[in-house]
N, C-alpha and C positions, 0 to 999 in steps of 0.2 A: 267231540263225537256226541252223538244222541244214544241214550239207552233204551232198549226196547225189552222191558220188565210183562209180559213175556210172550212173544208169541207160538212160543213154544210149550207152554204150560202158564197159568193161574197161580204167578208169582204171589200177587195182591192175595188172593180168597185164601190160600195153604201154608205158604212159606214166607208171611209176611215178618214176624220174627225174625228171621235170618235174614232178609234184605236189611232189617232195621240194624243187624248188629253189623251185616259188613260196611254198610253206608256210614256206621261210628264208626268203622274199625277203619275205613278211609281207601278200601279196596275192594276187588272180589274177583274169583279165579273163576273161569267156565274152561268147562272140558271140551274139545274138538270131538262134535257129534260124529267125524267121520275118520278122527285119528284118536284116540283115546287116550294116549300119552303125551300129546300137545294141549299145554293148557295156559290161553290167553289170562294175563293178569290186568286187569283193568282197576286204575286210579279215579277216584270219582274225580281228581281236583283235572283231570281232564275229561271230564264229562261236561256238556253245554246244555244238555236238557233231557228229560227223562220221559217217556212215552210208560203211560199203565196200562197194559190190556187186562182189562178183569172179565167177570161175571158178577163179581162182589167185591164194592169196594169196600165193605164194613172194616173188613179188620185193620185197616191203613190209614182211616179218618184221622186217630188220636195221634197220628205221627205227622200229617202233613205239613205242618207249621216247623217241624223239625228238619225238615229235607229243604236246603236253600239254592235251588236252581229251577229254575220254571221247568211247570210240570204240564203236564198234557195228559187226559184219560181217554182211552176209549175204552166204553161199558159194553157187552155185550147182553142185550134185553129183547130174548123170545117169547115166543107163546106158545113153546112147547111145555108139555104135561111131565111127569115125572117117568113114563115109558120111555122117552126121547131123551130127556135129560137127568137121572136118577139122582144125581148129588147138590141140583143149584137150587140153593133156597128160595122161600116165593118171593114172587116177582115184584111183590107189596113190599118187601124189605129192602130189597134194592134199588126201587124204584127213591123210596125214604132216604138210603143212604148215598142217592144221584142229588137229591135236592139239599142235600147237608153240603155236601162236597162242593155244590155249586155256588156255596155263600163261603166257601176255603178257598177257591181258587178262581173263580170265576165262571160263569155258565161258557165264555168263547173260547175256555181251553178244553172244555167237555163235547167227545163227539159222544153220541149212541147208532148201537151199529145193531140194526134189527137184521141178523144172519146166522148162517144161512138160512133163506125161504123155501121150502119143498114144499110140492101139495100133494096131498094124499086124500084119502075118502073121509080120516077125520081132519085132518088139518088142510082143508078144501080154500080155494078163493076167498069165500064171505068169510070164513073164518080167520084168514089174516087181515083183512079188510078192518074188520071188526075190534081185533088184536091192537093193530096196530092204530085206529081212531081212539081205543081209550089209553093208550102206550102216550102218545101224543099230546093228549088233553090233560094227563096229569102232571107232565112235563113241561105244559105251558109254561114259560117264564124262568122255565130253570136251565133250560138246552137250549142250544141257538142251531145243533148241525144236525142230521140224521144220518147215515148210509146202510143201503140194503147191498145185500149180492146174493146168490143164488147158488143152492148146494152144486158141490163140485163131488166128481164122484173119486173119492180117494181110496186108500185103500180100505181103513177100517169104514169108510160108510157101504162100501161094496160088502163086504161080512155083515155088516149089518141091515143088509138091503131089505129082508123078512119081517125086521122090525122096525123099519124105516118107512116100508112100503109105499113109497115115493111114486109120481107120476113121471112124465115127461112133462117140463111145462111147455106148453105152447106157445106161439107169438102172439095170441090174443089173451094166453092167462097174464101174460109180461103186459099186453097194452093195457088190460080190467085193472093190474094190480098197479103198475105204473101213476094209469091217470087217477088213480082213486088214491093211493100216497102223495102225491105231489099235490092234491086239493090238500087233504089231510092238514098235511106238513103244513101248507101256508096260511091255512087255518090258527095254527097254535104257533105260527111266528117264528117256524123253523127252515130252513134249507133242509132240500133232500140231493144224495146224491148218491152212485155208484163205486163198485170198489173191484178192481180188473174186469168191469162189465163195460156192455156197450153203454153211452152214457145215458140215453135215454132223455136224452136235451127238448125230442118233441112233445116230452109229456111234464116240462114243466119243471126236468131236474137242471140243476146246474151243473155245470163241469167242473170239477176240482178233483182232489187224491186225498188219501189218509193223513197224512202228516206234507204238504206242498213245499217246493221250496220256500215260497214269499213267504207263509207262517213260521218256515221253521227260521227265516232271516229275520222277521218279526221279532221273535222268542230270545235270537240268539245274536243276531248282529252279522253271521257268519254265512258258507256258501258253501252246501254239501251236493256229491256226486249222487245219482240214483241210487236208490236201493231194489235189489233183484228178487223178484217178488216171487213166491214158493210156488214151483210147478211152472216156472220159464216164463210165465205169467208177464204181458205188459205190464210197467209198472212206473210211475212216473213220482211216486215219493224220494224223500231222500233219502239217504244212506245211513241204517240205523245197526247198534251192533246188540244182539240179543243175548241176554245173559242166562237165559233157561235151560232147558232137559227136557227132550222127548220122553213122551209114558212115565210121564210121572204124576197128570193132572187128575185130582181125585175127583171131580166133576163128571166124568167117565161118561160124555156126551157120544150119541151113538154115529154122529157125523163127521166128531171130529178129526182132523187130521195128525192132531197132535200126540195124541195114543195110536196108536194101532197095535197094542198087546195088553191085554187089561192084565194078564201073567206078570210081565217085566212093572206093569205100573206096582202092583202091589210089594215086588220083590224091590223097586226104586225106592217108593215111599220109607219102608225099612231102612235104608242106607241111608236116609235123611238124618244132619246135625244139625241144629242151627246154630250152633258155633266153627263148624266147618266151614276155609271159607268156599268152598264148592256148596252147588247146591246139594248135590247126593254123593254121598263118600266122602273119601280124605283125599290128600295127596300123596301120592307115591312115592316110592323111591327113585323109579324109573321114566317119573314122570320131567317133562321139559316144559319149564314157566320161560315165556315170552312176555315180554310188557307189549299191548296193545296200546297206541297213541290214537289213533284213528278206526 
């Protein structure tokens, strides 16, 4: 199986500690977001490869020489201000800790995913345009992939719609930002491409997925089923199994879909051990461990 560290929460930036001890500890339990007392028990020595979704890879640098299965990042790197995104450090540090990372594993196992895009009166066109030319240019030679997508209206970005204050984009902000990314992009010697979007192929993107089968056969040698992408969402990646917890990412982005109670986030963060092997709480009495093989 593939792990997907996390698309449910900023395993890497928070809870990097406790991924490090259950990955010594040679296991790690995730609770059923939708049964609470089922809880999948995953063996790393059946793991084939590990997927990072960060916003910061800092705190996971000093370990990655200690995790021995091919690893794959994707960095999440916007140009929002700290109104939009309150908890992610700047973007100069991260940017730092993409180009460290990229001399640890390699620039072709690193995507950056510039997302979601909205435009608003301050964060207009030229302003991602702009964003995303110097995003690019410092990234020369350290990144080889790019992918953009476009906010999706979920629920916590709907509450936060006030503070968000998003437009509709239009088919001509999508052509202006399109052909002006995909010069960009192959400018600094990078692929651009989309992520459950239309692909956008006339303005210079290529067609691929997040994590494709042929990289993950690459990676692995092996031959995985789709994975069903959040919100019914087309989705042509493989089949990844996510070890996270909704509301619990202290990043506390105003778009994101993975909070939607910043109440439950602060009351999760509290139930955190990282010696537990869950990530928030313990296990129960009344709880049922299943071994996940797949």
């Amino acid at each position: 199986m593939i792990l997907n560290v996390s698309s449910r929460t900023d395993i890497v930036a928070f809870y990097t500690p406790w991924f490090i001890n259950r990955y010594r500890s040679g296991y790690v339990d995730v609770r059923n977001p939708f049964n609470e007392n089922l809880i999948s028990r995953i063996n790393f020595s059946d793991v084939d490869a590990i997927l990072f979704c960060t916003k910061n890879p800092t705190p996971i640098l000093n370990y990655i020489k200690e995790i021995n299965k091919p690893i794959i990042f994707h960095v999440t790197i916007t140009p929002y201000k700290s109104d939009i995104e309150p908890n992610v450090p700047p973007k100069k540090e991260i940017i730092n800790s993409v180009k460290k990372l990229s001399k640890l594993i390699s620039k072709d196992n690193i995507f950056i995913r510039y997302d979601p895009i909205f435009i608003s009166s301050k964060y207009s066109v030229d302003y991602h345009i702009k964003a995303f030319n110097k995003l690019c240019t410092l990234l020369n030679g350290y990144v080889n992939k790019i992918i953009i997508s476009f906010l999706d209206e979920y629920k916590n970005t709907l509450h936060n719609k006030n503070i968000l204050k998003y437009q509709k984009v239009t088919k001509e902000n999508i052509k202006v930002l399109a052909t002006s990314f995909s010069k960009i992009a192959k400018q600094n010697n990078m692929t651009i491409q989309t992520c459950c979007e239309d692909s956008l192929e006339e303005y210079g993107f290529i067609k691929d997925y997040c994590l494709s089968h042929e990289f993950a056969y690459i990676l692995t040698g092996k031959k995985y089923p789709n994975w069903k992408a959040r919100g019914n969402k087309s989705c042509m990646c493989v089949q990844m199994v996510d070890i996270g917890s909704y509301n619990t990412c202290r990043h506390l982005c105003k778009y994101c879909y993975a909070n939607y109670d910043e109440e439950k986030v602060s009351k999760n963060i509290l139930k955190h051990n990282p010696n537990s092997s869950l990530l928030i709480g313990d296990i129960k009495k009344d709880d049922i461990i299943k071994i996940r093989k797949k």
